[in-house]
C-alpha positions in Angstrom: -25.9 -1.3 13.4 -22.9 -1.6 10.6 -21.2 -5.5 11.3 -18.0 -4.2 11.1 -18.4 -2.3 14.4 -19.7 -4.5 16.5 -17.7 -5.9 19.6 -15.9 -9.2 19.3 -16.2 -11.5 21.8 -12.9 -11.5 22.4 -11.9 -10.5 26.5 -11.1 -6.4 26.2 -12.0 -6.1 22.6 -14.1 -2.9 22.1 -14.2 -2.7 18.7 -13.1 -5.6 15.9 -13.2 -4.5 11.7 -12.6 -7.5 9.4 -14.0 -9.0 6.3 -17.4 -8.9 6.5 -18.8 -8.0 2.4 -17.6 -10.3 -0.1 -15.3 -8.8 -2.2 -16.1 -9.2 -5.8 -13.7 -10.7 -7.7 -13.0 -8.1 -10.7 -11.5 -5.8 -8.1 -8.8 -8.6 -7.1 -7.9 -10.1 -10.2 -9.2 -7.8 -12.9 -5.3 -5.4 -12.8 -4.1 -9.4 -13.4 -5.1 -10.1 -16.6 -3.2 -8.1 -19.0 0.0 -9.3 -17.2 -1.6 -13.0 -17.3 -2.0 -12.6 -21.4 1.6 -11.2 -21.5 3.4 -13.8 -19.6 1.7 -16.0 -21.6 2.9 -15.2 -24.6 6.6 -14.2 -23.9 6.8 -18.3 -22.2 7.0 -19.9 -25.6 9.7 -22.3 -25.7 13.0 -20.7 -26.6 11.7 -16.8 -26.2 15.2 -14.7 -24.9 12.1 -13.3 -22.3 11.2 -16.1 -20.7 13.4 -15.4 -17.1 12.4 -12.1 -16.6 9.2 -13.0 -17.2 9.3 -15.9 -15.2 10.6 -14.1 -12.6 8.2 -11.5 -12.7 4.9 -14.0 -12.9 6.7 -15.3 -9.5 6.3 -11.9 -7.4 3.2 -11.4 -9.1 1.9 -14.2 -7.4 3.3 -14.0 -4.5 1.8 -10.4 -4.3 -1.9 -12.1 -5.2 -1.5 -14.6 -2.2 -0.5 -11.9 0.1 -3.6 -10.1 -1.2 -5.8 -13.2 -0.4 -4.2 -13.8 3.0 -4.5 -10.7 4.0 -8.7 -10.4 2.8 -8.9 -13.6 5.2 -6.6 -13.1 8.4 -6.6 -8.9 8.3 -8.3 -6.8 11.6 -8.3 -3.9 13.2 -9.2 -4.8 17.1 -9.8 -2.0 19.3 -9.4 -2.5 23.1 -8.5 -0.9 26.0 -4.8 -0.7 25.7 -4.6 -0.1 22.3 -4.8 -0.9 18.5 -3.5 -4.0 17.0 -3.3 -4.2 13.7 -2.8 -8.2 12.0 -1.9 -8.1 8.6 -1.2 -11.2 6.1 1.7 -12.4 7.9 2.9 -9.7 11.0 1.3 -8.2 14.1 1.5 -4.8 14.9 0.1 -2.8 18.5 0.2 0.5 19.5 -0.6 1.8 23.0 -3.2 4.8 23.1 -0.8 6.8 24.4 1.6 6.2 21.3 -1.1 6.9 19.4 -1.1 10.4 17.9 -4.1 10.4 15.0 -6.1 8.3 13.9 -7.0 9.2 9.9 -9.6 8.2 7.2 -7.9 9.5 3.9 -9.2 9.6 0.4 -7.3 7.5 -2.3 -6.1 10.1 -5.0 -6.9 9.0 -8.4 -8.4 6.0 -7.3 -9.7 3.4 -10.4 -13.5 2.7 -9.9 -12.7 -0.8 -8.5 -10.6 0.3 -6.0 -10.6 1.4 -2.6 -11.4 5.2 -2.4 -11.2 5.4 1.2 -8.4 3.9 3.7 -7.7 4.6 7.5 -4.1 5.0 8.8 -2.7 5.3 12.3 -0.2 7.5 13.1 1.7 7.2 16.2 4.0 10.2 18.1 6.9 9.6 15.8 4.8 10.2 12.3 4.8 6.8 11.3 1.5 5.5 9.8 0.0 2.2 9.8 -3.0 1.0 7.9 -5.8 -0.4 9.9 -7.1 -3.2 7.5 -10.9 -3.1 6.9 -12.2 0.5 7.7 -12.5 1.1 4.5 -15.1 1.8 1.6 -15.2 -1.7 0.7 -16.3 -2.8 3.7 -18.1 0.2 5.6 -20.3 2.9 4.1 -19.0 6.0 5.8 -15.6 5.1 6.8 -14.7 8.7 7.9 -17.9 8.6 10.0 -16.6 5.8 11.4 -13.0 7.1 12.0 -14.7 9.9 14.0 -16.2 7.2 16.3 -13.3 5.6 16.7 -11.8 8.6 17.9 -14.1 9.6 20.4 -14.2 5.2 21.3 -10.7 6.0 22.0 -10.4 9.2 24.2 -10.9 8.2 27.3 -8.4 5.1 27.2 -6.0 7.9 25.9 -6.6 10.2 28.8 -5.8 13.2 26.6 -7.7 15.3 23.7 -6.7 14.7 20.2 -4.8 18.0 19.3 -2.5 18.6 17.0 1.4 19.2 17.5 3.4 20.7 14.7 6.4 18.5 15.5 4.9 15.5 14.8 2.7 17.2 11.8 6.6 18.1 10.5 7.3 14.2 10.7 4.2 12.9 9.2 5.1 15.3 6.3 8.7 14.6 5.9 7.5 10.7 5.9 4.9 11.3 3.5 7.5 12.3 1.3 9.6 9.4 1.2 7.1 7.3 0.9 6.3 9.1 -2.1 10.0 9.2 -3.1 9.9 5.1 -2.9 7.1 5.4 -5.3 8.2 7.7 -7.7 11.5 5.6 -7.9 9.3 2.4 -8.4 7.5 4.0 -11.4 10.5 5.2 -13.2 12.2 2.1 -13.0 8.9 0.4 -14.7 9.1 3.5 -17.6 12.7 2.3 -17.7 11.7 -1.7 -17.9 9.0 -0.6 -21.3 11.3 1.5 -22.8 14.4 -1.2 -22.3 12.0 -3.9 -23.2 11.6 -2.1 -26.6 14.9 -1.6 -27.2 15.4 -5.8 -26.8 12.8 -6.1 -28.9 14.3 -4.2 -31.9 17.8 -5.2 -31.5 16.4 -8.7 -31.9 15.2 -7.7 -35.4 18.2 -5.5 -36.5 21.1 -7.2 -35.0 22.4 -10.9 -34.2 21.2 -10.9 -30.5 19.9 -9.0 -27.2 21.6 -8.3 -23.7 17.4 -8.9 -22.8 18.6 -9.7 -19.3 21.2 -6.7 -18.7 18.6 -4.6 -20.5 15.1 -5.4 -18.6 16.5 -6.9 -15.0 20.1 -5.1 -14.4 19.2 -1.5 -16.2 15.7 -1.3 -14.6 17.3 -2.0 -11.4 19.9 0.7 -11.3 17.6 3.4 -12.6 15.8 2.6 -9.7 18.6 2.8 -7.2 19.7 6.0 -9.2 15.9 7.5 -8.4 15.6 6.6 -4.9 18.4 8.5 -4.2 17.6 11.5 -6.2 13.9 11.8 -5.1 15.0 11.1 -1.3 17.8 13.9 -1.8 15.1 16.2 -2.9 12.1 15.1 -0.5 10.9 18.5 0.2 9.2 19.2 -3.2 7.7 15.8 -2.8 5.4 16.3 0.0 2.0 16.1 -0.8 0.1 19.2 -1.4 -3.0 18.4 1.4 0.0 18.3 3.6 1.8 21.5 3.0 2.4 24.1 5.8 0.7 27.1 4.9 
């Protein structure tokens, strides 16, 4: 019987997924050491980088203690009245009648340390919530077990699981936002390289840099400029498994 399935022996849990396989450690801080090396370097006494870099190594950390809270305090417990979801620091339920799907989805383009499978939530409005540990890194089938979870929760939800195309419209248009935030995150970090080069040769043809109006205040209007173009446009951006026919 798969660990992550079994009941907790808490009163009314049906089902409890947490941390059960260690997670090696090359999937958590492997991504972490090229920007390690860099900050490295560009924290030499006197460097015109050194606060922007220092102020990136602070989210980056912040982001790998998150990470590491969340490995130890995440769950998914199943129960009678619901789904509650505990994350690193907040705690999220949904009733099963709030409850509209529950989804194992494969992780396009996913690196081979990474998770290639995750489960989301999706409650009446569209909204989604990750359920922490039904995943490939801690189960073996995690659609598999999606299904079972699905059939655990039928007769608490005292309904079938059907489809309704109003709420498939709402999951769609969220999907694209989601991948509107993205997008804008990603060309604000082309914009933080390219403006990064620019500092860099301006410091060998010129008298000085702007480094910080060039890597911190540029990077973040391009990405206020992006947001809003990609969420004006959030139509094309839905993803294609999701498009009507």
């Amino acid at each position: 019987m798969d660990n992550s399935a079994m009941p907790s022996a808490g009163v009314g849990i049906v089902r409890e997924y947490r941390k059960y396989k260690k997670t090696p450690l090359v999937r958590i801080l492997g991504p972490s050491v090229i920007p390690i090396l860099a900050f490295s370097q560009t924290m030499r006494r006197g460097d015109p980088f050194r606060w922007p870099m220092l102020i990136l190594a602070v989210i980056f950390v912040l982001t790998l203690a998150r990470l590491g809270l969340y490995m130890r305090r995440g769950r998914t417990l199943v129960g009678p009245d619901g789904i509650t979801v505990r994350r690193a620091l907040t705690e999220r339920t949904r009733a099963w009648s709030a409850i509209y799907d529950i989804r194992a989805e494969p992780v396009p383009n996913a690196m081979s340390s990474a998770r290639r499978w995750l489960a989301y939530l999706y409650d009446t409005e569209g909204r989604r919530l990750l359920l922490p540990h039904i995943d490939d890194w801690q189960l073996d089938n995690p659609p598999a077990e999606v299904a079972g979870l699905l059939a655990v929760g039928a007769p608490y939800r005292g309904m079938a699981w059907a489809r309704r195309p109003e709420v498939e419209a709402l999951i769609r248009q969220r999907a694209a936002h989601r991948r509107a935030w993205l997008w804008a995150v990603y060309g604000a970090l082309i914009v933080f390289g390219c403006m990064t080069v620019l500092s860099i040769g301006l410091l060998f043809t010129s008298d000085g840099s702007p480094v910080v109006l060039l890597t911190m205040l540029v990077p973040l209007g391009s990405f206020v400029l992006f947001a809003a173009l990609f969420h004006a446009g959030w139509k094309y951006l839905v993803p294609r498994d999701q498009r009507e026919a």
